[in-house]
Structures are given as structure tokens and as C-alpha cells.
Backbone as CSV, one residue per row, in Angstrom:
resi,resn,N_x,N_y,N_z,CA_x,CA_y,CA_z,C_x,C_y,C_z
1,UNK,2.480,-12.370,-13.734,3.388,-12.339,-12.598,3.493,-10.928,-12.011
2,UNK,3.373,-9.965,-12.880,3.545,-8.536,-12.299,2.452,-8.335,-11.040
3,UNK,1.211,-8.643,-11.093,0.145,-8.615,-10.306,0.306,-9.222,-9.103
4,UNK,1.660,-10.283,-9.325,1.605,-11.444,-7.845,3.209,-10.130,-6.811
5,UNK,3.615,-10.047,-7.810,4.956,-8.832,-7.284,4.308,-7.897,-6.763
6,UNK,3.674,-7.234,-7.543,2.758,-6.218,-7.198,1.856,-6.729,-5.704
7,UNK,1.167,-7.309,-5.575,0.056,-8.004,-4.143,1.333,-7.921,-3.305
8,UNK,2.049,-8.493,-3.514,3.624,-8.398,-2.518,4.131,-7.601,-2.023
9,UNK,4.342,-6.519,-3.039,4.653,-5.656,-2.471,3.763,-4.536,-1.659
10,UNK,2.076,-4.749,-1.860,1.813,-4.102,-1.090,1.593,-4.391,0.432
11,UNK,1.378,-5.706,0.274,1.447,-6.874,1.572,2.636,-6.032,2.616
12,UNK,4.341,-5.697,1.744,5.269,-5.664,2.605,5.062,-4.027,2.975
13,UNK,4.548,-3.213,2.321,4.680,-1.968,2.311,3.895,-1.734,3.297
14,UNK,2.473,-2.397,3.530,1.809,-2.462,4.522,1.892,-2.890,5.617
15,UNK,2.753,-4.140,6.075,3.458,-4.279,7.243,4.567,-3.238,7.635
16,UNK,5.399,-3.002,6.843,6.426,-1.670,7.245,5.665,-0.550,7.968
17,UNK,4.648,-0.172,6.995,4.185,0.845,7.958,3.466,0.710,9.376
18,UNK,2.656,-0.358,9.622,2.171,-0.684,10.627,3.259,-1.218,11.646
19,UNK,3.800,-1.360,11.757,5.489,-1.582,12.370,5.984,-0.031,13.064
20,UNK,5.992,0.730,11.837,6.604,2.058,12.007,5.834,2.364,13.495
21,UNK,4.198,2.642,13.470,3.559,2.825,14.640,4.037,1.804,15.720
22,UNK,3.965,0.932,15.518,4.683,0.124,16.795,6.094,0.646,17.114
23,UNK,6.928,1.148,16.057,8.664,1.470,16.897,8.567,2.792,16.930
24,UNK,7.536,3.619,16.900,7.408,4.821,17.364,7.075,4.748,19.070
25,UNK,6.418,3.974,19.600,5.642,3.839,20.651,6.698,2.777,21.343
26,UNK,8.292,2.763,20.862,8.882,2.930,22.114,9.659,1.316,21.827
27,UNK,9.244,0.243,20.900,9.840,-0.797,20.499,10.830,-0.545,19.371
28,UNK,11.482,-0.077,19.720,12.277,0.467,18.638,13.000,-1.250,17.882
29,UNK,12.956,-1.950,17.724,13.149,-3.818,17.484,12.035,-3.815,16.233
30,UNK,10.949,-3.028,16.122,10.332,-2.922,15.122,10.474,-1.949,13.707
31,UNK,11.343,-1.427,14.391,12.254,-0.681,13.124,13.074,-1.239,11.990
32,UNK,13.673,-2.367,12.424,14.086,-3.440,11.313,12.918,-4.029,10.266
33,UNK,11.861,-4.492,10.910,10.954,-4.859,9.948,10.386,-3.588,9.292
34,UNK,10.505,-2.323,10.095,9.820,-1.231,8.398,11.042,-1.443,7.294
35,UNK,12.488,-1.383,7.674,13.331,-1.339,7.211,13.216,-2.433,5.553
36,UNK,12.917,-3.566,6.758,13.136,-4.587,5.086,11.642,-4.369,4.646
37,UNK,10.708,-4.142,5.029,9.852,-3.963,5.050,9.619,-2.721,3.470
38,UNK,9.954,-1.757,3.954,10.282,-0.650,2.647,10.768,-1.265,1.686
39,UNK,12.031,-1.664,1.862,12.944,-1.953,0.670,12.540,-2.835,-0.052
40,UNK,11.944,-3.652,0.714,11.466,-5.217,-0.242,10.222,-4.725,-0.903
41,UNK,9.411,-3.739,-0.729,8.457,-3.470,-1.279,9.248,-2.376,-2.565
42,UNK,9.763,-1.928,-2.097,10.428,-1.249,-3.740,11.200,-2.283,-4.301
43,UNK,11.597,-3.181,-3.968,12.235,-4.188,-5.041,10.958,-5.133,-5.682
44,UNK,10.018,-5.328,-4.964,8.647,-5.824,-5.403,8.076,-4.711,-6.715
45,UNK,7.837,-3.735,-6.305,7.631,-2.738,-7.087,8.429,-2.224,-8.586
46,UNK,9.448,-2.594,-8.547,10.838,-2.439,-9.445,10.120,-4.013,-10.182
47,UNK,10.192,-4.854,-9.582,10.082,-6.276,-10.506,8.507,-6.468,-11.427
48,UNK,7.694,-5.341,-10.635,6.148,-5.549,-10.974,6.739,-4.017,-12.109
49,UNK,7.013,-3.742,-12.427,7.397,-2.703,-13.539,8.132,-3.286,-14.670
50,UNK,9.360,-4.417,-14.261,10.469,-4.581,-15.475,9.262,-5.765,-15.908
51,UNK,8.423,-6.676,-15.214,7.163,-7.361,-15.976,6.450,-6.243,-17.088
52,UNK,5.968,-5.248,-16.642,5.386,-4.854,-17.874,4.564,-3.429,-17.385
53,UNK,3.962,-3.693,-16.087,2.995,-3.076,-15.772,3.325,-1.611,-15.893
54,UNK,2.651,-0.679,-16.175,2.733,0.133,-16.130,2.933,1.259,-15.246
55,UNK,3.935,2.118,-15.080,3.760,2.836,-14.109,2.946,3.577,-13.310
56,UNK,2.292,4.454,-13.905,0.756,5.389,-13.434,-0.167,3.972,-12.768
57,UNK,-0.183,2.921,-13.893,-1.193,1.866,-13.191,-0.842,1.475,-11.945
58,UNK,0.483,0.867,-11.759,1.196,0.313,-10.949,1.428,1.245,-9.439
59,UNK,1.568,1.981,-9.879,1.595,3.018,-8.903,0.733,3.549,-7.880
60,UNK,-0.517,3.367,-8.736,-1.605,4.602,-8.241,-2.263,2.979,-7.399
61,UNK,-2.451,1.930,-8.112,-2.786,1.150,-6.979,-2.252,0.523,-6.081
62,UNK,-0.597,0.411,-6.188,0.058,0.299,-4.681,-0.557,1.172,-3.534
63,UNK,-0.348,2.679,-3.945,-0.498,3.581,-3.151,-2.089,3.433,-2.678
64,UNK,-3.067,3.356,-3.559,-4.691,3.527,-3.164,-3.962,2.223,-2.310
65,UNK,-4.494,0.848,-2.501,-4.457,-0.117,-1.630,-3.976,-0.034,-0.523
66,UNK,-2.666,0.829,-0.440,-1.933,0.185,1.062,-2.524,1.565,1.899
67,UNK,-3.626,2.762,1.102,-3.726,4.077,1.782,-5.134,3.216,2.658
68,UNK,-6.098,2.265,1.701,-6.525,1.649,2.097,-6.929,1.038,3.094
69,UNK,-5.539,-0.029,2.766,-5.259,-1.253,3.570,-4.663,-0.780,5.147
70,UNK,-4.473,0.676,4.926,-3.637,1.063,6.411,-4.803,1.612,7.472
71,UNK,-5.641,2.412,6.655,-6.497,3.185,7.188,-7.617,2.104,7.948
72,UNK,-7.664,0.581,7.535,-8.894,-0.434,7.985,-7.830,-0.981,9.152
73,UNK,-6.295,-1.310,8.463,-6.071,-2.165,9.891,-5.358,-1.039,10.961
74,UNK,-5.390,0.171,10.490,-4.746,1.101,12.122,-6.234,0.837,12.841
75,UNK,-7.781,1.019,12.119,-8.837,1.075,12.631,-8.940,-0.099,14.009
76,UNK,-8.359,-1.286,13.304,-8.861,-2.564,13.613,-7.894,-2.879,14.826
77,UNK,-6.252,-2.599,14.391,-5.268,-3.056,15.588,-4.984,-2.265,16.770
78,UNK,-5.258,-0.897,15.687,-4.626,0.318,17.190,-5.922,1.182,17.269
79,UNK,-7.463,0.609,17.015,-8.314,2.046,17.974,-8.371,3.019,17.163
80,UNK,-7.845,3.179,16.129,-7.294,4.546,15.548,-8.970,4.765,14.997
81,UNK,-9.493,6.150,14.461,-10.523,6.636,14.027,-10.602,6.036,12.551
82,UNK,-12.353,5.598,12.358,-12.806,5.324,10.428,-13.827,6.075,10.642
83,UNK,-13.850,6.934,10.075,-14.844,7.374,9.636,-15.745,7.431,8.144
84,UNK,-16.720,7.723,7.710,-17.997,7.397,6.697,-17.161,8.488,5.646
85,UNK,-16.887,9.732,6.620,-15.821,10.621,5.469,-15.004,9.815,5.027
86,UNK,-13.824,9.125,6.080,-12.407,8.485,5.682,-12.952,7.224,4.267
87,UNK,-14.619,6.809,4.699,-14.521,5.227,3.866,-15.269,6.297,2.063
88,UNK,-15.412,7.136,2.409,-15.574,8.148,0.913,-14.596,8.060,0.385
89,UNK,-13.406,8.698,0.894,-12.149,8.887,0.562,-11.642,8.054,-0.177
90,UNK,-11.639,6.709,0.270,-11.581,5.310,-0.427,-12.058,5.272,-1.055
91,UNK,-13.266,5.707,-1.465,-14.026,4.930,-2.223,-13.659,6.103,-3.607
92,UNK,-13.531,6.943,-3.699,-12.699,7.900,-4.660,-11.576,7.267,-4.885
93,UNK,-10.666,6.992,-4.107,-9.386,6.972,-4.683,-9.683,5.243,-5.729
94,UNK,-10.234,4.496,-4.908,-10.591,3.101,-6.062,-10.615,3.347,-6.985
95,UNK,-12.404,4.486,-6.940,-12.460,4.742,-8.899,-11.524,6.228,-9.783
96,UNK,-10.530,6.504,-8.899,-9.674,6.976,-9.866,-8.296,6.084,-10.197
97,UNK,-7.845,5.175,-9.127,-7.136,4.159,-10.060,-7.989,3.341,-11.029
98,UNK,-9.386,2.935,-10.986,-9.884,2.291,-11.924,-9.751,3.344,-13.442
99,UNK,-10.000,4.754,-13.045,-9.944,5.467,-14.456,-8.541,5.642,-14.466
100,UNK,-7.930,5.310,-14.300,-6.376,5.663,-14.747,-5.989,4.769,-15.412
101,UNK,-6.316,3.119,-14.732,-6.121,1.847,-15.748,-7.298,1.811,-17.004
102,UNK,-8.348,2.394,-17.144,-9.314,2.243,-17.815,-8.622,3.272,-19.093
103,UNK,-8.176,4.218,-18.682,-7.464,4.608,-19.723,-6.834,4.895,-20.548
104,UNK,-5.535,3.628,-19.440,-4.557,2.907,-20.527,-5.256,1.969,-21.603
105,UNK,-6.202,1.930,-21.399,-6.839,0.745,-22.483,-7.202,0.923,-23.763
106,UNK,-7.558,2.126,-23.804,-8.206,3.380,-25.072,-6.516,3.276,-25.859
């Protein structure tokens, strides 16, 4: 179950922020959804912890995923720049959450 809290919360953390760019640009009506948007993702986050998961684990792949997950859909919704550098970047941060969980295992 921690893993399904966890997907959740990055789901919401990732809409909050993509929101944020929209109530910057003047819809300020989109400020409520970063709002619950945040919070519900730290209460997602809080519930994917009292399951079990570990923090460093838990952590490092909220953050990789939604650094991710933000950087493909600003690409995709708002125009915003990807670059071959930016998809490196990613591709580092993957395999250092993979060695971070790999070494809770030892």
C-alpha cells in the first residue's frame, strides 16, 4: 500500500505544481488546486512513511519522479525547453534513487 500512497502522492504533487504555472500567468482560481494539491501530497507522503517505506527511499523518489514528471509535461503543455542535457539529468537522478534503495537492501 505504501507504493499506491506514494504514486498518489506524486500524481498530486505534480498537478500542484503545474497549476502553480497556470496561477502565476494571471488565473489566480488555480491557486486552490496547488493548495490541496501540496497538502494532499504531504498527507500522501506522511501515510506512504507510517506504511513502512522508508524515508531516504521514499523521498528521493517522490522528488526524482515529480523533477521528472514536471520537466516532460512543462515540455509537452507549456512549450517550455527539454533538452538531451535536461534528459541526462534524469537519467542520473533515476540511478541514484535506484542506489539509494539498492542500498537499503545490503
Amino acid at each position: 500500500m505504501a507504493y499506491v500512497y506514494l504514486a498518489l502522492a506524486i500524481a498530486l504533487e505534480l498537478s500542484a505544481t503545474l497549476s502553480l504555472k497556470l496561477a502565476t500567468g494571471g488565473r489566480r482560481a488555480w491557486y486552490v488546486v496547488v493548495v490541496v494539491g501540496y497538502v494532499g501530497a504531504f498527507a500522501l507522503l506522511s501515510l506512504t512513511l507510517s506504511e513502512g517505506l522508508g524515508l531516504g527511499v521514499a523521498y528521493g523518489i517522490w522528488s526524482a519522479v515529480g523533477v521528472a514528471l514536471t520537466a516532460v509535461a512543462s515540455y509537452v503543455l507549456f512549450r517550455e525547453p527539454f533538452t538531451w542535457v535536461m534528459a541526462a539529468g534524469i537519467a542520473l537522478i533515476i540511478g541514484g534513487v535506484l542506489l539509494i534503495e539498492l542500498g537499503q537492501v545490503t
